[in-house]
C-alpha positions as CSV (number, residue, x, y, z in Angstrom):
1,X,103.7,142.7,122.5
2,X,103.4,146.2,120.2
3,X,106.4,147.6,118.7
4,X,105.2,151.0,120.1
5,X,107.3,149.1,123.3
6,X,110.6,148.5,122.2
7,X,112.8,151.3,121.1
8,X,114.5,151.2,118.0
9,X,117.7,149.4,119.0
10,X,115.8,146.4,121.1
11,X,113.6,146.0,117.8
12,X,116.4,145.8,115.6
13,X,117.8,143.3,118.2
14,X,115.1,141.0,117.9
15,X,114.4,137.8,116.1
16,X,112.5,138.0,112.6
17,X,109.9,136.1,113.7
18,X,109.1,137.8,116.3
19,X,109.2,141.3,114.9
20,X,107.0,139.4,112.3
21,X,104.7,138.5,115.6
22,X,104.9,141.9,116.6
23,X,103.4,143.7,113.7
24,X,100.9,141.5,112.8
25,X,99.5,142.2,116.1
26,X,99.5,145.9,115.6
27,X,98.2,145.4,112.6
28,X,95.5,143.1,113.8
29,X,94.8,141.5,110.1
30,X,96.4,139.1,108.1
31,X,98.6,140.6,105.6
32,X,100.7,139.7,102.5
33,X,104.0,137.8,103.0
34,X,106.3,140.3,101.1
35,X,104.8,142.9,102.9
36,X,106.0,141.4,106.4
37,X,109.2,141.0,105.6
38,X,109.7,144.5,104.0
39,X,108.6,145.6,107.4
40,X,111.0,143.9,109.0
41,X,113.6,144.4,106.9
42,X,113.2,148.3,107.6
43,X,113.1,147.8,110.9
44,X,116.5,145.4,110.8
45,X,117.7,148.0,108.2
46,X,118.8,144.6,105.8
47,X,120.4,146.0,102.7
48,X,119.4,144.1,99.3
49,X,121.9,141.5,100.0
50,X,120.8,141.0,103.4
51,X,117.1,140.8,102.1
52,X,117.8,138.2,99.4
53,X,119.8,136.0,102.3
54,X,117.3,135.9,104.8
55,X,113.3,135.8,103.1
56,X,113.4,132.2,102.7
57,X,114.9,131.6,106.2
58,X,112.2,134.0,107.1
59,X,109.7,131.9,105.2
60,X,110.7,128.9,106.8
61,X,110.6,130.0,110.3
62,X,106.9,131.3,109.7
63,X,106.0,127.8,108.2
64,X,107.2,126.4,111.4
65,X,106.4,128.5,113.9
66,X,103.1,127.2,115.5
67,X,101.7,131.2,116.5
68,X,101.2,131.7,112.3
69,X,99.0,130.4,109.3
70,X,98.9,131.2,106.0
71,X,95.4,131.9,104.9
72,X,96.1,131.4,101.2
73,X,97.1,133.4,98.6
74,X,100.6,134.6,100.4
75,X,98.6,136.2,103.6
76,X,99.8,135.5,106.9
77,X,97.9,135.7,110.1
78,X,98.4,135.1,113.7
79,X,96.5,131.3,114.6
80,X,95.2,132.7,117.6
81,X,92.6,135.3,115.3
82,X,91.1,131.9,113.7
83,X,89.3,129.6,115.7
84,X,89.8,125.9,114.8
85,X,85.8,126.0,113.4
86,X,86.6,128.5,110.7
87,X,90.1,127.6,109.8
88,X,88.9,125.5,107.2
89,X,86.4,127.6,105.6
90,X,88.8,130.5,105.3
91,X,91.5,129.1,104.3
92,X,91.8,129.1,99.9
93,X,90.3,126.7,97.6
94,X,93.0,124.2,96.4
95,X,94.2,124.5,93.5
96,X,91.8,122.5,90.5
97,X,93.8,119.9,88.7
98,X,94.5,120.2,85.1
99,X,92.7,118.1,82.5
100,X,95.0,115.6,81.3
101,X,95.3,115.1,77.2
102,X,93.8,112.1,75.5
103,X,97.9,110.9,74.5
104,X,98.9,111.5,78.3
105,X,96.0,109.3,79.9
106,X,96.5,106.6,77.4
107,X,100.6,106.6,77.9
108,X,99.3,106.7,81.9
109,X,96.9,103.3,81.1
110,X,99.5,101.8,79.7
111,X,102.0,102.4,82.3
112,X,99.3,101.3,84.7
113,X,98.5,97.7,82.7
114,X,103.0,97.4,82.7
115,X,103.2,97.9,86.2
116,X,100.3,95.5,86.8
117,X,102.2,92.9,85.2
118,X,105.3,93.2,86.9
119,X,103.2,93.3,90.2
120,X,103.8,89.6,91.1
121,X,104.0,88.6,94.4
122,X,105.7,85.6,96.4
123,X,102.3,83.7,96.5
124,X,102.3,84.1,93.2
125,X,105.5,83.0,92.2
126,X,105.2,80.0,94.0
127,X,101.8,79.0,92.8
128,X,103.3,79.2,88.9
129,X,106.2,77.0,89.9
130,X,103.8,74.5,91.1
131,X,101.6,74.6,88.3
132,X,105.0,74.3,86.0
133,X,106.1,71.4,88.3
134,X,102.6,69.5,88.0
135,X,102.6,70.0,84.2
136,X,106.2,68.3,83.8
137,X,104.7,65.7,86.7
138,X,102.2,65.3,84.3
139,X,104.0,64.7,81.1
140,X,106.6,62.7,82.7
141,X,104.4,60.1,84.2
142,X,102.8,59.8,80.8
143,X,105.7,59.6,79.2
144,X,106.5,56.4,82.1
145,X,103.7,55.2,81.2
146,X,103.9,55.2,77.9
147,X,107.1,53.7,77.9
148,X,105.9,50.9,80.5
149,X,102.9,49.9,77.7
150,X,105.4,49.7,75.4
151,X,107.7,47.6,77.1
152,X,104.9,45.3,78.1
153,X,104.2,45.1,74.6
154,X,107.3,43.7,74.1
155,X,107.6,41.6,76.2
156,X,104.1,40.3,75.1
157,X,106.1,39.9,71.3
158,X,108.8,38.2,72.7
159,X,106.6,35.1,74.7
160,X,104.5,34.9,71.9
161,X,107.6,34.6,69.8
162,X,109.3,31.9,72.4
163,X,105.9,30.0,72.3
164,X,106.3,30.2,68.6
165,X,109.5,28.5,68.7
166,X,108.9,26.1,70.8
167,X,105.8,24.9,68.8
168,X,107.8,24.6,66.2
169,X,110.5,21.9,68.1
């Protein structure tokens, strides 16, 4: 609907958004945020204070509205004017990413090889314990063993020194 239809009073009555609606269709292009909402704010007669308390509600409310899209670069335009098939080619080129610095992708590698190492799982966890209890399994049944030779030993000594003894009766 064309503001030509509502007198001042009802326009002044209505919502931002839809004044916002309103003159983009009578101007039947996309157009520059700032631009909007000094339109509206004329037509709402906002004083500065009233302008600096509502843009960003204004700004949110055409974010979420589902009749606009911003085409880049701060211009507005109604969804409807764009079918789906050309959204994507009008719409601005993302931004390019800055290069990053030798020192700053080093620092990032190393944060990287950190954060791998503290990336240890359950599995993982539970597959060094058992490696840690084998390995004392290990040692202390050749320790036993150890022990059992010697004792054998021993005991090997003490009949051969019986027998000696008793020779010697």
């Amino acid at each position: 609907m064309s503001l030509k239809n509502y007198s001042h009073e009802e326009s002044k009555k209505l919502s931002m958004i839809e004044l916002a609606n309103a003159i983009m269709l009578d101007e039947k292009k996309a157009m520059n945020f700032k631009d909007v909402f000094e339109q509206i704010a004329n037509i709402k007669e906002f004083s500065d204070a009233d302008k600096a308390a509502n843009i960003a509600q204004f700004y949110t409310d055409l974010n979420v509205d589902g009749r606009f899209i911003t085409i880049g670069s701060n211009m507005w335009g109604l969804k409807r004017w764009y079918p789906v098939e050309t959204m994507d080619e009008e719409v601005a080129a993302a931004p390019k990413k800055k290069k990053k610095t030798k020192k700053k992708k080093k620092e990032e590698e190393s944060l990287d090889l950190v954060e791998e190492e503290l990336d240890i799982v359950d599995e993982d966890i539970e597959e060094m314990a058992d490696d840690f209890d084998d390995d004392e399994e290990d040692e202390f049944d050749a320790d036993l063993e150890e022990d059992l030779e010697d004792e054998d030993d021993d005991d090997d000594e003490e009949d051969v020194e019986d027998e000696d003894t008793k020779d010697k009766k």
